[in-house]
N, C-alpha and C positions, 0 to 999 in steps of 0.2 A: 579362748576361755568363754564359754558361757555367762552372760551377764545376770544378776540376779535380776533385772525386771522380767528375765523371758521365763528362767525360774521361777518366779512366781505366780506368772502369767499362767503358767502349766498349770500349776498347783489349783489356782483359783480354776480352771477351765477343765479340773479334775472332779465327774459326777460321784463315782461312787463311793461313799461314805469312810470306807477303812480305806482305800487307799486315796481317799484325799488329805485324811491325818498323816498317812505314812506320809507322801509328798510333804505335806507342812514341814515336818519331821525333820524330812532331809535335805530342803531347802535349807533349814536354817543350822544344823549339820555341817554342811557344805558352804554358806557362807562362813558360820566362825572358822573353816579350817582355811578359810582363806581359796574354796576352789571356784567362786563367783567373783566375777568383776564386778566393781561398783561402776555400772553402767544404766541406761535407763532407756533403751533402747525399743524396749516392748511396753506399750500401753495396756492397761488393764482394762479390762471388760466392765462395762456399764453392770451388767449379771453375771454372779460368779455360776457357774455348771452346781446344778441339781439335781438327783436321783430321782428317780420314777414317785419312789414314796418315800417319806410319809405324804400324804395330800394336806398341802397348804391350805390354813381357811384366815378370813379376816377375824379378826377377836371376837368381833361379837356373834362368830357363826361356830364358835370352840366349843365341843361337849364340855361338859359338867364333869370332874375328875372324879365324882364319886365320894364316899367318906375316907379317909387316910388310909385307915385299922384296915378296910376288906382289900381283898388280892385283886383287882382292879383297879382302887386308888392308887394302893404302891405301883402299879405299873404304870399309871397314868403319870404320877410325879416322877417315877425318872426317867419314863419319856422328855417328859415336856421339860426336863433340865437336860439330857442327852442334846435336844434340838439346839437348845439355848447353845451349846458348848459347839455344837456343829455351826454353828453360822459363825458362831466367833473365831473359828477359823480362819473363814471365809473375811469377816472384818478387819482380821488382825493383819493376813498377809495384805489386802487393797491397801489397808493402811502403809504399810512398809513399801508396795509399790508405785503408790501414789505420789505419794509425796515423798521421799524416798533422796529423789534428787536434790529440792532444795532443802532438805533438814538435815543431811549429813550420811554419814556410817555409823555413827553410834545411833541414831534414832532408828535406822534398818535394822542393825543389831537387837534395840530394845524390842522392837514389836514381831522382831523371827522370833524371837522369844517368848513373848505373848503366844502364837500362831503354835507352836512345838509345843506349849503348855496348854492350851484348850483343845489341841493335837488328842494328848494323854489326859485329857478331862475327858474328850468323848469315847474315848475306846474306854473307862476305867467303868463309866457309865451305860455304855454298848454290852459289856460285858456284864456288868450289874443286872440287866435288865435278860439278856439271856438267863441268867441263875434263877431268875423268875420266871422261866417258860414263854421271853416273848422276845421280843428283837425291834432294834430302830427299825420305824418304817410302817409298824404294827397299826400306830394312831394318827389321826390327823394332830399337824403341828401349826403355831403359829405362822401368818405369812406374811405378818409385818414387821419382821425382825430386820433385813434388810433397807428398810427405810429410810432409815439413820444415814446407811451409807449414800443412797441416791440424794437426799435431802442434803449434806454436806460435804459433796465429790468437789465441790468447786474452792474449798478454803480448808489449810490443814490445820486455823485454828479453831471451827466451826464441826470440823471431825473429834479433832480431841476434847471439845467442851462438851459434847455430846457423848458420845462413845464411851471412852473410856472414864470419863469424870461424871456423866448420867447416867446412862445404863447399867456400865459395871460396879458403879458405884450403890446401884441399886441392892446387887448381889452382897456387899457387903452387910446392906440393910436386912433381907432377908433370909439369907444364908443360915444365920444363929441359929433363927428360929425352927428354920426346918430342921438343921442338924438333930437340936434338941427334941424333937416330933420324931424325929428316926430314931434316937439313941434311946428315946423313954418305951419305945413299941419292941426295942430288946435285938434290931438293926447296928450293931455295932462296925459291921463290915462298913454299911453304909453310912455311917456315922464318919468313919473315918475318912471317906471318898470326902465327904461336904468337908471335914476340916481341912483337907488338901486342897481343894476347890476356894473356900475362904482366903485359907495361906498365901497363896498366889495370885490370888484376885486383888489381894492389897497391894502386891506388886504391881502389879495390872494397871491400877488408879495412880500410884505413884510414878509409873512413866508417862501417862500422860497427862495428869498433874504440872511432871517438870517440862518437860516440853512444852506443854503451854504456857507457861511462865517464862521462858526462854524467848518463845515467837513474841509474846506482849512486848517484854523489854526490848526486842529488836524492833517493833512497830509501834515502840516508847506510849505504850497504852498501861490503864490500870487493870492487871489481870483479873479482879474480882467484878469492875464496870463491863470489861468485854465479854466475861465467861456469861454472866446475865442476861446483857444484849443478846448475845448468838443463841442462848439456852434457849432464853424469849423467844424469837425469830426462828428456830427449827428446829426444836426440840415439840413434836405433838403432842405429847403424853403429858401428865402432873408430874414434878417434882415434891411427892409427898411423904411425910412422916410416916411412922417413925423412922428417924436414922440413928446410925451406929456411929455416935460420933467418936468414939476413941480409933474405932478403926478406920475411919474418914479422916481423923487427924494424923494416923499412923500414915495413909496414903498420900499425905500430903494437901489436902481439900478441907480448908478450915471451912468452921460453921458461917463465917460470916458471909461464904458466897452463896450455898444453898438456905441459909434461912430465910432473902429476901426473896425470893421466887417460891418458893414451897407452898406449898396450897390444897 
């Protein structure tokens, strides 16, 4: 039987865009049906396999997206949400493979999971963006999305305070807003993709929310002191306002541990 770490070794070491969602897909398919062993046998890749295009830039070397309203902005925002949803692939499986061994089967469980739903985030989005006459790959896309991962490969609770409780938590944050920017401009298609995207994303924060909470009490720490600490420590970016606290609260991430870092 095929171990899921070589499973998802493939998957991450998979370039081309639709069939690295399909692989996510059926990696985690194939684990809930029970056709992967819980083995750990294959190490993951420092870099997960990349397509040719879109071309990577640093943030501060990113075009300008234009104004929302004209047909380049809109291509421009679901580009640059398409990318987002492709690397979190990419994040979701390393996660599940990484750490994988010492956090259980239901933690592999949780984040195939993740991985199959940002899977069907980027194709819903791939496809969004064809209806508009363009395709991933079309714009340069951020190239420090990956970061996160390289920055917290060595601690799986320094991935999860970051990851999934920073970043995606970010999504929460901003998510509303754009929905509502899409749904007022008469994108109702699109409207409904970002509520699916929201809906899930809450899940998203709330699995590794609990898992983090889980690793703290096993390493008899105060979850809100260490999420801080790590945040501090490798987290690059602000932890900044506004947030969504009700759906931060929904994911499990009360106000009391991002308000004292926020900035």
């Amino acid at each position: 039987m095929t171990s899921v770490s070589a499973a998802i070794r493939a998957a991450l070491l998979t370039a081309d865009p639709t069939a690295k969602a399909f692989a996510a897909r059926q990696v985690a398919r194939d684990w809930a049906a029970g056709r992967l062993a819980f083995a750990f046998d294959s190490a993951m890749p420092d870099e997960p396999a990349r397509p040719h295009v879109p071309e990577l830039l640093p943030p501060n070397r990113m075009p300008k997206r234009g104004k929302g309203g004209s047909e380049r902005g809109r291509i421009a925002l679901w580009h640059a949400l398409a990318h987002i949803e492709f690397v979190a692939i990419d994040l979701a499986l390393d996660m599940a493979g990484r750490f994988g061994a010492q956090m259980g089967p239901q933690f592999v469980s949780d984040f195939l999971d993740v991985a199959a739903d940002e899977a069907m985030h980027f194709a819903l989005l791939a496809r969004r963006l064809r209806t508009l006459g363009s395709h991933y790959g079309a714009l340069p896309a951020h190239g420090g999305l990956w970061d996160a991962a390289r920055e917290t490969s060595h601690d799986v609770a320094a991935r999860l305070a970051v990851v999934p409780m920073v970043l995606e938590a970010r999504g929460l944050d901003v998510t509303p807003f754009t929905l509502e920017r899409v749904r007022a401009s008469g994108d109702e298609t699109g409207a409904r993709i970002l509520q699916r995207i929201l809906d899930d994303e809450i899940r998203h924060v709330r699995f590794g929310s609990t898992h983090f909470t889980a690793v703290c009490a096993a390493r008899g720490e105060s979850a809100e002191s260490l999420w801080k600490s790590l945040v501090t420590r490798h987290f690059r970016g602000a932890v900044k306002p506004p947030f969504n606290d009700s759906a931060r609260g929904e994911a499990g991430l009360p106000r009391e541990f991002y308000a004292g870092v926020a900035h």
